[in-house]
N, CA, C, O and CB atoms as a CASP TS submission, in Angstrom:
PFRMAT TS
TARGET T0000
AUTHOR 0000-0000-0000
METHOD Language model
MODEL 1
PARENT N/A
ATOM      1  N   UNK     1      37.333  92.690  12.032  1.00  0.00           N
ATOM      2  CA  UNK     1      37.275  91.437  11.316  1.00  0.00           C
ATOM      3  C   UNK     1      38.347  91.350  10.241  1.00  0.00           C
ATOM      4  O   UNK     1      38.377  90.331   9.551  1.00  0.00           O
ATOM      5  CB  UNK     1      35.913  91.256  10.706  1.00  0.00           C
ATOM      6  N   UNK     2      39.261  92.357  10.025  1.00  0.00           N
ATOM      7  CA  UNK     2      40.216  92.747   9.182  1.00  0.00           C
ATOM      8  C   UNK     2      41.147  91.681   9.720  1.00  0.00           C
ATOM      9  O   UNK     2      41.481  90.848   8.878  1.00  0.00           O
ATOM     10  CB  UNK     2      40.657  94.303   9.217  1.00  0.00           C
ATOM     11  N   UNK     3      41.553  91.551  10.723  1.00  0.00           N
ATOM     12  CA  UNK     3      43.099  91.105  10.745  1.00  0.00           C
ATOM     13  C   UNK     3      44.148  91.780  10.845  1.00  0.00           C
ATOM     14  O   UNK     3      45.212  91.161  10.844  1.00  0.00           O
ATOM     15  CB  UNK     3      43.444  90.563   9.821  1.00  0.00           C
ATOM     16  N   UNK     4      44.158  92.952  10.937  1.00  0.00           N
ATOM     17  CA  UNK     4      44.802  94.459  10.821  1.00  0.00           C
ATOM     18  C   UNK     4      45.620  94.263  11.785  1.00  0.00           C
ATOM     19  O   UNK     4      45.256  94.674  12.887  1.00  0.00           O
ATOM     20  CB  UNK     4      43.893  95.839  11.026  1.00  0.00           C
ATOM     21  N   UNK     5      47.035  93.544  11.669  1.00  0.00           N
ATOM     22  CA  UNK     5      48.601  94.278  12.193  1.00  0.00           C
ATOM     23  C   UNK     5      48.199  93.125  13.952  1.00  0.00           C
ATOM     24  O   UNK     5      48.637  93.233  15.098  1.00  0.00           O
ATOM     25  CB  UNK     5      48.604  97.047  12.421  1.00  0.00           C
ATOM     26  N   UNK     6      47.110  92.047  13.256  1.00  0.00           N
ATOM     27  CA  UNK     6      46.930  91.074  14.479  1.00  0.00           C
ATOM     28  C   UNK     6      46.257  89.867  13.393  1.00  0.00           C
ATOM     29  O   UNK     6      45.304  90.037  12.632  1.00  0.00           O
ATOM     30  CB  UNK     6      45.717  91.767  16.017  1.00  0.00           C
ATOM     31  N   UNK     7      47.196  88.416  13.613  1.00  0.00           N
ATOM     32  CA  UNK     7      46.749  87.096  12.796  1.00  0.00           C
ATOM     33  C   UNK     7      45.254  87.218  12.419  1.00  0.00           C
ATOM     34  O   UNK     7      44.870  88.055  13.236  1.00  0.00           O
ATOM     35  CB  UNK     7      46.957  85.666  13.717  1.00  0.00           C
ATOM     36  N   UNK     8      44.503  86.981  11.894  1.00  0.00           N
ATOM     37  CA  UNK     8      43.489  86.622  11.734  1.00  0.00           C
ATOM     38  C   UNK     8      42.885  85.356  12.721  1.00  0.00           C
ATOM     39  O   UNK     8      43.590  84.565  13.348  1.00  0.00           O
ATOM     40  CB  UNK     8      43.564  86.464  10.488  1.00  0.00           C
ATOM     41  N   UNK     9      41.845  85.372  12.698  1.00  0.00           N
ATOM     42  CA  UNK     9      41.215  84.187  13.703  1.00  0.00           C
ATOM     43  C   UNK     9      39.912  83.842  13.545  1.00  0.00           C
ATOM     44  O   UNK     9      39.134  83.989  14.487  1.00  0.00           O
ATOM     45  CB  UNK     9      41.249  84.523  15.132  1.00  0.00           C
ATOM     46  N   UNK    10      39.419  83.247  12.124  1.00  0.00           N
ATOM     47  CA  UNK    10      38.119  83.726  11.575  1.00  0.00           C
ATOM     48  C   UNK    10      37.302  82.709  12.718  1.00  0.00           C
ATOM     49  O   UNK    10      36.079  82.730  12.858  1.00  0.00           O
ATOM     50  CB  UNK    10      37.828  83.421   9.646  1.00  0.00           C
ATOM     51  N   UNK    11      38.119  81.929  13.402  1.00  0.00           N
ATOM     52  CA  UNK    11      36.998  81.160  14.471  1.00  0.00           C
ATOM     53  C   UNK    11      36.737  81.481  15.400  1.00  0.00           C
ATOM     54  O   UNK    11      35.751  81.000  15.958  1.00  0.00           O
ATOM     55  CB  UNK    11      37.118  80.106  14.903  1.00  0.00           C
ATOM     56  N   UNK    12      37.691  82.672  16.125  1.00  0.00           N
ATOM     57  CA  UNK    12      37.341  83.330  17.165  1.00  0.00           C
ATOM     58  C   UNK    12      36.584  84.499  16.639  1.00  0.00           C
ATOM     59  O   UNK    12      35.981  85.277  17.379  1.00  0.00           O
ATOM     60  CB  UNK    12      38.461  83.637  17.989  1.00  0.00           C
ATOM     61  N   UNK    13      36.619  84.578  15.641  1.00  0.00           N
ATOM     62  CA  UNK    13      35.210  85.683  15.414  1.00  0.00           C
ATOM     63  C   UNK    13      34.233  85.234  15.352  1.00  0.00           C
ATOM     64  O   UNK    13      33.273  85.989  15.510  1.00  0.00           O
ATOM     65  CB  UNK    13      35.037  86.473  14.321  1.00  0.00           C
ATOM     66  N   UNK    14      33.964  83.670  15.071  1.00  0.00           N
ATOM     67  CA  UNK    14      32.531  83.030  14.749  1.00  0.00           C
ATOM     68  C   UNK    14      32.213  82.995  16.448  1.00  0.00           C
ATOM     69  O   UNK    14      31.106  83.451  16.734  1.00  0.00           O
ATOM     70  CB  UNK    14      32.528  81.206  13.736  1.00  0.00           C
ATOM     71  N   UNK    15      32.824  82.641  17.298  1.00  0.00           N
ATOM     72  CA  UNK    15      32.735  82.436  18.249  1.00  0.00           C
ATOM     73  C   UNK    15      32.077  83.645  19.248  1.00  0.00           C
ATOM     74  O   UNK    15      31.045  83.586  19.916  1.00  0.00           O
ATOM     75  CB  UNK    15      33.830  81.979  18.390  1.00  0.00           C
ATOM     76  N   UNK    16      32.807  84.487  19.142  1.00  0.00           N
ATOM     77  CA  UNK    16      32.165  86.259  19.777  1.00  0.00           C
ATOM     78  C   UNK    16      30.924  86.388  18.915  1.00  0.00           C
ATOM     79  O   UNK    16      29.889  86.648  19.530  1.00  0.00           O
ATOM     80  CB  UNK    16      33.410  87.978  19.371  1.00  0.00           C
ATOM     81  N   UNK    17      30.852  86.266  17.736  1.00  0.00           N
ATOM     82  CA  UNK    17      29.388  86.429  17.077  1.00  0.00           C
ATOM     83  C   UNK    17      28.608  85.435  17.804  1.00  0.00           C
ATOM     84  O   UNK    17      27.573  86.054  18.053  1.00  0.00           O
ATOM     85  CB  UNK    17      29.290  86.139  15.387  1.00  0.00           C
ATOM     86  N   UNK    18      28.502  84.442  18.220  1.00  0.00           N
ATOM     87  CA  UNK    18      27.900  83.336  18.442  1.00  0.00           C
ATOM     88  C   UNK    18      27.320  83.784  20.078  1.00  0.00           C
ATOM     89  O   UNK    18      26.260  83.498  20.636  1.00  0.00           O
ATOM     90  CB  UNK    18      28.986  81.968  18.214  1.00  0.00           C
ATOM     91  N   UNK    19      28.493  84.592  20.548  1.00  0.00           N
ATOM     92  CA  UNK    19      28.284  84.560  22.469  1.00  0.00           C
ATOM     93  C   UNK    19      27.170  85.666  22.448  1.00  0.00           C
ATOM     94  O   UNK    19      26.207  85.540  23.204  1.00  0.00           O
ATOM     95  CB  UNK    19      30.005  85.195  23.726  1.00  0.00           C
ATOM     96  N   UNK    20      27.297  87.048  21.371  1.00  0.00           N
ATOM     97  CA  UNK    20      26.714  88.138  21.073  1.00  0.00           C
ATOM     98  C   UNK    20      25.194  87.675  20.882  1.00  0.00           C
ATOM     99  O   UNK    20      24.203  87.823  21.597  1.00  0.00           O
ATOM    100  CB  UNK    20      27.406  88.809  19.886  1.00  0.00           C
ATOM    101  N   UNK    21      25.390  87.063  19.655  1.00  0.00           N
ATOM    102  CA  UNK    21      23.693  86.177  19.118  1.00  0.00           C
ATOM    103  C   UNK    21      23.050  85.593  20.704  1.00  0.00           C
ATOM    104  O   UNK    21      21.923  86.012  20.967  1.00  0.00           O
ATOM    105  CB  UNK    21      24.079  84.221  17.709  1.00  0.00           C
ATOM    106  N   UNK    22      23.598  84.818  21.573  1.00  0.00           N
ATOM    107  CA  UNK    22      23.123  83.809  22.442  1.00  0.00           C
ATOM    108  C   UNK    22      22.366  85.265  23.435  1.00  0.00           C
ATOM    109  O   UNK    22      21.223  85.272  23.890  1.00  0.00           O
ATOM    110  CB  UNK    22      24.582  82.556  23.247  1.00  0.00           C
ATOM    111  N   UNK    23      23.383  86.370  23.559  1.00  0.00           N
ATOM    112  CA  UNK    23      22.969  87.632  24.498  1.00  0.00           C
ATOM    113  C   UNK    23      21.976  88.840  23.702  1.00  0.00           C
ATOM    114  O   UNK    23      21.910  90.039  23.975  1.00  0.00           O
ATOM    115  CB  UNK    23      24.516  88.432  25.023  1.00  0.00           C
ATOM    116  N   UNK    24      21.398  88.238  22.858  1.00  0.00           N
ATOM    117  CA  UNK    24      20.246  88.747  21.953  1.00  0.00           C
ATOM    118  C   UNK    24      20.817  90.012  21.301  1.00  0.00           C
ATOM    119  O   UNK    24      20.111  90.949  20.927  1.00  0.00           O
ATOM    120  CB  UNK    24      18.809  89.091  22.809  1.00  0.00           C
ATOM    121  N   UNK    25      21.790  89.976  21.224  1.00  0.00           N
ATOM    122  CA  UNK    25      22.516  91.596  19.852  1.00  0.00           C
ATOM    123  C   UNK    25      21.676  91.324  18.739  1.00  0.00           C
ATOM    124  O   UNK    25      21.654  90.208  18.219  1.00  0.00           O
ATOM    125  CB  UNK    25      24.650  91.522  18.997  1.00  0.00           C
ATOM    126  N   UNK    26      20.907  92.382  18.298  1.00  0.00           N
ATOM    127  CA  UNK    26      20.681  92.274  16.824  1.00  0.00           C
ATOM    128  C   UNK    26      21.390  92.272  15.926  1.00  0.00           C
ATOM    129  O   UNK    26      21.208  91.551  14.944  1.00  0.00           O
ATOM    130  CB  UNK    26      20.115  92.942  16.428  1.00  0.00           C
ATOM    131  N   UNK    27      22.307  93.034  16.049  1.00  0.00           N
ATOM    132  CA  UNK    27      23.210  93.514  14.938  1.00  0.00           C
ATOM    133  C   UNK    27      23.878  91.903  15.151  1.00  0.00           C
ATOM    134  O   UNK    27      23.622  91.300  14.108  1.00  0.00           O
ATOM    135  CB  UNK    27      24.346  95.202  15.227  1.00  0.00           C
ATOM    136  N   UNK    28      24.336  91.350  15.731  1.00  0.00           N
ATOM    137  CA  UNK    28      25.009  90.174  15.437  1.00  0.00           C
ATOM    138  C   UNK    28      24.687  88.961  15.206  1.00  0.00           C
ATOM    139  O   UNK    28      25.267  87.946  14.820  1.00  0.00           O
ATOM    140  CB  UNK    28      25.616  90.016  16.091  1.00  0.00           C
ATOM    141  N   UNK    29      23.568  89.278  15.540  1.00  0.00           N
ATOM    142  CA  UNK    29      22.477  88.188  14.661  1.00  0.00           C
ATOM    143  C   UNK    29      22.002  88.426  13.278  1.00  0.00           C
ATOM    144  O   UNK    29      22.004  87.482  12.488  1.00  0.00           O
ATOM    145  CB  UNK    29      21.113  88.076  15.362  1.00  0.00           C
ATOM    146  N   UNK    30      21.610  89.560  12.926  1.00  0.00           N
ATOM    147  CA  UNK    30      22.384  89.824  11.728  1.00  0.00           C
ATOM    148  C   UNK    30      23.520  89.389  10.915  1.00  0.00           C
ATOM    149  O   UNK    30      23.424  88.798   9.840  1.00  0.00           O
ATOM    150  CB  UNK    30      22.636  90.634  11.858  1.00  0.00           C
ATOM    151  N   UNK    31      24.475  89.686  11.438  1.00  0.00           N
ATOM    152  CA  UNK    31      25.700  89.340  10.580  1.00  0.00           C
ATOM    153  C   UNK    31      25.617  88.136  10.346  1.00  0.00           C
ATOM    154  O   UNK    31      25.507  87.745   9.184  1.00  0.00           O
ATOM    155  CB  UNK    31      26.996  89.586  11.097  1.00  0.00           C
ATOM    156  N   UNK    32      25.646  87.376  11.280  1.00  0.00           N
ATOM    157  CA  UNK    32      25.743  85.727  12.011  1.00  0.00           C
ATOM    158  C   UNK    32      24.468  84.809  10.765  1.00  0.00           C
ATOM    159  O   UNK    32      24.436  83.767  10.111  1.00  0.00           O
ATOM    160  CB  UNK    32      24.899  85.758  14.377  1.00  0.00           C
ATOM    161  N   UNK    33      23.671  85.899  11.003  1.00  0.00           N
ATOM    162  CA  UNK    33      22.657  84.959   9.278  1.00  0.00           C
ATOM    163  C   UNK    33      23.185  85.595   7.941  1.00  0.00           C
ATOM    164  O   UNK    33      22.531  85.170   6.989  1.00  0.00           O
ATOM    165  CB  UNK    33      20.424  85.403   9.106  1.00  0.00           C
ATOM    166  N   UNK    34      24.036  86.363   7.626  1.00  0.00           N
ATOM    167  CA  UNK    34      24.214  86.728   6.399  1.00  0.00           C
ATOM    168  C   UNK    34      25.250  85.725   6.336  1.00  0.00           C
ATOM    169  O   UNK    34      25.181  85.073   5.294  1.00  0.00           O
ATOM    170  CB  UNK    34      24.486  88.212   6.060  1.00  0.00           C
ATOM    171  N   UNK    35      26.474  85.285   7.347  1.00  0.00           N
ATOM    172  CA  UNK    35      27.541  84.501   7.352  1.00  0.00           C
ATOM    173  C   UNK    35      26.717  83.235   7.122  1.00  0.00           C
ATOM    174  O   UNK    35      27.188  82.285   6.498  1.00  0.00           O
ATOM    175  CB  UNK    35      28.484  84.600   8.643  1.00  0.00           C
ATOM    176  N   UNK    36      25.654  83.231   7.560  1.00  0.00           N
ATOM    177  CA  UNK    36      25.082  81.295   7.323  1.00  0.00           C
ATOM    178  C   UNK    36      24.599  81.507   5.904  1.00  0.00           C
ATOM    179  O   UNK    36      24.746  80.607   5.078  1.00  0.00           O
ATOM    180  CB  UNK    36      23.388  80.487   8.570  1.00  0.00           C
ATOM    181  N   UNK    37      24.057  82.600   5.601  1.00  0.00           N
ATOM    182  CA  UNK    37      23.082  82.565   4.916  1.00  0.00           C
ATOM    183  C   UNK    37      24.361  82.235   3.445  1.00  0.00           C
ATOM    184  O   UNK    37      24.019  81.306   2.713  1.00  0.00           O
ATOM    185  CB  UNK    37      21.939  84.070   5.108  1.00  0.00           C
ATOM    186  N   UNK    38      25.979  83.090   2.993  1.00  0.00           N
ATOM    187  CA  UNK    38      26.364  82.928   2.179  1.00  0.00           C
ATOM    188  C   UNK    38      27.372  81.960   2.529  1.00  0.00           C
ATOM    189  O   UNK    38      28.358  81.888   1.795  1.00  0.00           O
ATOM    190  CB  UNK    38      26.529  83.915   1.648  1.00  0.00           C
ATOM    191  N   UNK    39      27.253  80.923   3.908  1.00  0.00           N
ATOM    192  CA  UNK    39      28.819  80.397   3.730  1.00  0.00           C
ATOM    193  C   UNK    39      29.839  80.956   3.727  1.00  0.00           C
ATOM    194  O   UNK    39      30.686  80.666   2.882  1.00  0.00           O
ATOM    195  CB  UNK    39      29.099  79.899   2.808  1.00  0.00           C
ATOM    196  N   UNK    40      30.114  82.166   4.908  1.00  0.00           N
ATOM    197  CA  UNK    40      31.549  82.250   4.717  1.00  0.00           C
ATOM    198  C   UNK    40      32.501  81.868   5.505  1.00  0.00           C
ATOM    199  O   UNK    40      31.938  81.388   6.489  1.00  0.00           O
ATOM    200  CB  UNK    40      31.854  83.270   4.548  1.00  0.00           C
ATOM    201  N   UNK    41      34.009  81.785   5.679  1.00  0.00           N
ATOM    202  CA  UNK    41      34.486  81.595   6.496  1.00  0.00           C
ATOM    203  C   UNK    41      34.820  80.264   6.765  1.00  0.00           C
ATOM    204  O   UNK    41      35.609  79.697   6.009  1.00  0.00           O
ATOM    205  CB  UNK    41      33.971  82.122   7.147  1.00  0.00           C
ATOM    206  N   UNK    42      34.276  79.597   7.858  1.00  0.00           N
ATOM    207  CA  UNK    42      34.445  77.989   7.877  1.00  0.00           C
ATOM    208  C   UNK    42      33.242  77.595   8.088  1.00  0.00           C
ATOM    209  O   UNK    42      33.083  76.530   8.685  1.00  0.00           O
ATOM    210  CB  UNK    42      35.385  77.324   8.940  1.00  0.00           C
ATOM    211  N   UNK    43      32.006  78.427   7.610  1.00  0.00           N
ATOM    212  CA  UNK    43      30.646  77.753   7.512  1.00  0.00           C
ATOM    213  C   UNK    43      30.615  77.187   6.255  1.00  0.00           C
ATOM    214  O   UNK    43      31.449  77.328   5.361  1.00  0.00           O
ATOM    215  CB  UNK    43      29.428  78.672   7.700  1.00  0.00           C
ATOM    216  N   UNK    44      29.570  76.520   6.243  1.00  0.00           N
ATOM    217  CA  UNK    44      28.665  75.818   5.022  1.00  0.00           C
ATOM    218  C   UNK    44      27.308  76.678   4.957  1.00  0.00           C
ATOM    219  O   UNK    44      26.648  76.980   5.952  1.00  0.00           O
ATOM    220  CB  UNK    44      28.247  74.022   5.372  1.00  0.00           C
ATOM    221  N   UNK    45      27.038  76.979   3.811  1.00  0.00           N
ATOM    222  CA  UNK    45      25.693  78.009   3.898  1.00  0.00           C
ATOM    223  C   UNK    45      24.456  76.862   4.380  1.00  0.00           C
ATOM    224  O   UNK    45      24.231  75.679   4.125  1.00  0.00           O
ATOM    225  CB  UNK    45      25.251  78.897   2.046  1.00  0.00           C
ATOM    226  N   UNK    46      23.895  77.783   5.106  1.00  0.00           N
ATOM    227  CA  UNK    46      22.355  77.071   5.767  1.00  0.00           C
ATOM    228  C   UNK    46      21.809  78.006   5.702  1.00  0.00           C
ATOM    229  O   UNK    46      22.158  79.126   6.076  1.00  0.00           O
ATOM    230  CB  UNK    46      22.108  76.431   7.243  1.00  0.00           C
ATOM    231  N   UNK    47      20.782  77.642   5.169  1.00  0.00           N
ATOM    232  CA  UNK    47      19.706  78.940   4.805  1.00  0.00           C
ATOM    233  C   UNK    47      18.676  78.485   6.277  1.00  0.00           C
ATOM    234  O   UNK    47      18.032  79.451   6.685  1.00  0.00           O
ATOM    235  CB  UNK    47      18.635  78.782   2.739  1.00  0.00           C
ATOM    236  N   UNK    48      18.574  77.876   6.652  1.00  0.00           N
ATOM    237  CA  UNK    48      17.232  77.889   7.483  1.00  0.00           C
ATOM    238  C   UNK    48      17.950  78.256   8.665  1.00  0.00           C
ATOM    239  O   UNK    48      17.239  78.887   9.446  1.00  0.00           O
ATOM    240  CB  UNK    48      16.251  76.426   7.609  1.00  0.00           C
ATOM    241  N   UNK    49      19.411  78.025   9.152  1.00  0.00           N
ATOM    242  CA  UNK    49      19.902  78.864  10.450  1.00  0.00           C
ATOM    243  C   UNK    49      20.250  80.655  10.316  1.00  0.00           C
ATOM    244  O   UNK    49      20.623  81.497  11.133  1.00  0.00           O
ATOM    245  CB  UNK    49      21.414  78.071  10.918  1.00  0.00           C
ATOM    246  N   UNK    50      19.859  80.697   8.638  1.00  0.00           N
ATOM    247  CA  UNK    50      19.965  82.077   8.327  1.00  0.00           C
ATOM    248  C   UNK    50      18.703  82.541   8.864  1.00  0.00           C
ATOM    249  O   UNK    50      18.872  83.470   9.654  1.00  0.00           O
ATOM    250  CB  UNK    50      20.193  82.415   6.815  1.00  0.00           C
ATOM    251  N   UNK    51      17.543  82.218   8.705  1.00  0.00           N
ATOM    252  CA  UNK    51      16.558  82.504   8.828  1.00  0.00           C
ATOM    253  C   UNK    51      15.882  82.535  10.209  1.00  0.00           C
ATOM    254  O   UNK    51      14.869  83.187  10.460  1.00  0.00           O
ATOM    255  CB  UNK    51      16.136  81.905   8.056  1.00  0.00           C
ATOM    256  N   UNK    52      16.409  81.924  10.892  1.00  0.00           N
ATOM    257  CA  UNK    52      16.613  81.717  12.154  1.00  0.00           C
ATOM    258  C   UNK    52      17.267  82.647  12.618  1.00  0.00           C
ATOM    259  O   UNK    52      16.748  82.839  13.717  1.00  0.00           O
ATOM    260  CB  UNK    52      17.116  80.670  12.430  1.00  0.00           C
ATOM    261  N   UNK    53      18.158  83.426  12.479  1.00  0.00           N
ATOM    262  CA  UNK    53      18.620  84.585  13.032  1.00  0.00           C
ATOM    263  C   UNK    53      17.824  85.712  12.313  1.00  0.00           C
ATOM    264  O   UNK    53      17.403  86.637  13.007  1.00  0.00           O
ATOM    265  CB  UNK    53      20.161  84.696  12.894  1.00  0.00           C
ATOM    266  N   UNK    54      17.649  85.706  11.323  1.00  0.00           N
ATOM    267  CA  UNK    54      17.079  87.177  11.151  1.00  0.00           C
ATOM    268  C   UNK    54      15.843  87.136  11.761  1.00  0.00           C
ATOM    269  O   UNK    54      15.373  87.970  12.535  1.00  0.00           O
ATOM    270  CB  UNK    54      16.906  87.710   9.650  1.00  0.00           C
ATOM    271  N   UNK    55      15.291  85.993  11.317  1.00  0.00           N
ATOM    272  CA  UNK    55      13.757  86.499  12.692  1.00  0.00           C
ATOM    273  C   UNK    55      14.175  86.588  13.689  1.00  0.00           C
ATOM    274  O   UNK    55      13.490  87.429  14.273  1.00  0.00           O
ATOM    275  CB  UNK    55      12.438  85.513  13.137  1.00  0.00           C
ATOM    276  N   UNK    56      15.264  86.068  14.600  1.00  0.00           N
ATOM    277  CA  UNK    56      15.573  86.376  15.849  1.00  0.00           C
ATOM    278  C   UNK    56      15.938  87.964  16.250  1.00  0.00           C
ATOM    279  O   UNK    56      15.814  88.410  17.391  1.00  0.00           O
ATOM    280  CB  UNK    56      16.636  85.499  16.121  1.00  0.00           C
ATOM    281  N   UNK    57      16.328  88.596  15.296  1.00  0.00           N
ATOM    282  CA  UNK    57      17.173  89.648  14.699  1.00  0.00           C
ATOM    283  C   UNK    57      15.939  90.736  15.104  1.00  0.00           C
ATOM    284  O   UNK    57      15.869  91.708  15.856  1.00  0.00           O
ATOM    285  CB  UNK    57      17.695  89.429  12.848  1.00  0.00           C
ATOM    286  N   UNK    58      14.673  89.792  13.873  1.00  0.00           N
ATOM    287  CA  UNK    58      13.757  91.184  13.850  1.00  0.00           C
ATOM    288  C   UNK    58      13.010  90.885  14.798  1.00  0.00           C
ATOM    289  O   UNK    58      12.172  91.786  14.815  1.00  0.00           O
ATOM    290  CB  UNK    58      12.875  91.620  12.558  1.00  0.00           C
ATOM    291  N   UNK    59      12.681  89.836  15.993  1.00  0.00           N
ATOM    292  CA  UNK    59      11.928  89.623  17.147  1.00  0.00           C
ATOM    293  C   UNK    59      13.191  90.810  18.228  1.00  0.00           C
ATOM    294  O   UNK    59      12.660  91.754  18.813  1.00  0.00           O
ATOM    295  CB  UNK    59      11.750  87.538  17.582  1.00  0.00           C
ATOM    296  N   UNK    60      14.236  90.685  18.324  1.00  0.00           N
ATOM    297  CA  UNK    60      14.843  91.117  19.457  1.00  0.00           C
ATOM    298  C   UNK    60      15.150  92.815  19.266  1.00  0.00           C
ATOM    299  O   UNK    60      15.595  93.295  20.309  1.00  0.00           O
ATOM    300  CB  UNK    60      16.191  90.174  19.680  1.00  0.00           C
ATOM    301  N   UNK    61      15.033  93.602  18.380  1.00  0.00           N
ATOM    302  CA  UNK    61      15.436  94.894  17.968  1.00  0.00           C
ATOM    303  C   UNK    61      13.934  95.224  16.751  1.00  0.00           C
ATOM    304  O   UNK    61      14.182  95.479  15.572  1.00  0.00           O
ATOM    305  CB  UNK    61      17.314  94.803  17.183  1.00  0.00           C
ATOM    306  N   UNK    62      12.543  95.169  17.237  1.00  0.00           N
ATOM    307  CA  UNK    62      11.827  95.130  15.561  1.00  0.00           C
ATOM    308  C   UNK    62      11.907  96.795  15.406  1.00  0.00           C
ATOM    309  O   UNK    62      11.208  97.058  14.427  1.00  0.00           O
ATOM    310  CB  UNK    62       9.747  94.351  15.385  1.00  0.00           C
ATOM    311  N   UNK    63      12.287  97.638  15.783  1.00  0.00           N
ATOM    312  CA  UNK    63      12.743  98.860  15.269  1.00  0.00           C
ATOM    313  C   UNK    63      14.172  99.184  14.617  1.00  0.00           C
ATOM    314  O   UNK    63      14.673 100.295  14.443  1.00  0.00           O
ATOM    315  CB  UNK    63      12.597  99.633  16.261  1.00  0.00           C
ATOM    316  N   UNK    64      14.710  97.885  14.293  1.00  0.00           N
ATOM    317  CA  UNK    64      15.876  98.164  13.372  1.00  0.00           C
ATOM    318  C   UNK    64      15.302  97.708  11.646  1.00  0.00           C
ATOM    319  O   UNK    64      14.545  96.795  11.315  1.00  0.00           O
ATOM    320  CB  UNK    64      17.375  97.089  13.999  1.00  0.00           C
ATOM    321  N   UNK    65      15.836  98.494  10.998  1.00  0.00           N
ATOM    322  CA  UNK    65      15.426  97.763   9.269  1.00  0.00           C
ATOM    323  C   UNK    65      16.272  97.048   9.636  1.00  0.00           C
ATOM    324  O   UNK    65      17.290  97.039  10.330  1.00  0.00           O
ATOM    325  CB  UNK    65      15.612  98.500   7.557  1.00  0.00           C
ATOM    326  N   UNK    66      15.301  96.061   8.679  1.00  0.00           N
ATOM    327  CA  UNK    66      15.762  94.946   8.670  1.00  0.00           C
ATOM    328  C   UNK    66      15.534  94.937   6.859  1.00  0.00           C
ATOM    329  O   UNK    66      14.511  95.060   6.186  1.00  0.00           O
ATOM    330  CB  UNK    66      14.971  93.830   9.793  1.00  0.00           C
ATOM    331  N   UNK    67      17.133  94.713   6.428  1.00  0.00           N
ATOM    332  CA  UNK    67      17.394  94.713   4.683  1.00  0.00           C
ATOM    333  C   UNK    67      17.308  93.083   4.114  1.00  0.00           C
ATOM    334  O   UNK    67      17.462  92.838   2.918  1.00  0.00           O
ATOM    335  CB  UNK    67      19.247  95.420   4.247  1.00  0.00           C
TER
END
């Protein structure tokens, strides 16, 4: 997510997070609500699509902590 020695592309990262979330990754459903949850990037914070992933998060993996 660096950009490291390749352009940045913060929409093609929303995008792979998004395909990840749809294929039930926890971990990227995770991320994907901390990104809603603070607005980063080219979101607008939404707390209730935050919330929406982390329960999705802790329904699809409930043996991961969930912080």
């Amino acid at each position: 997510m660096n950009g490291t020695k390749i352009p940045q592309d913060t929409r093609r990262v929303l995008f792979y997070f998004q395909q990840a979330t749809d294929l039930g990754h926890s971990e990227s459903q995770m991320i994907s609500g901390y990104l809603y949850k603070v607005g980063a990037w080219d979101l607008k914070p939404d707390p209730l699509k935050a919330a929406e992933l982390f329960v999705c998060a802790s329904m699809t993996n409930p043996s991961d902590e969930i912080v």
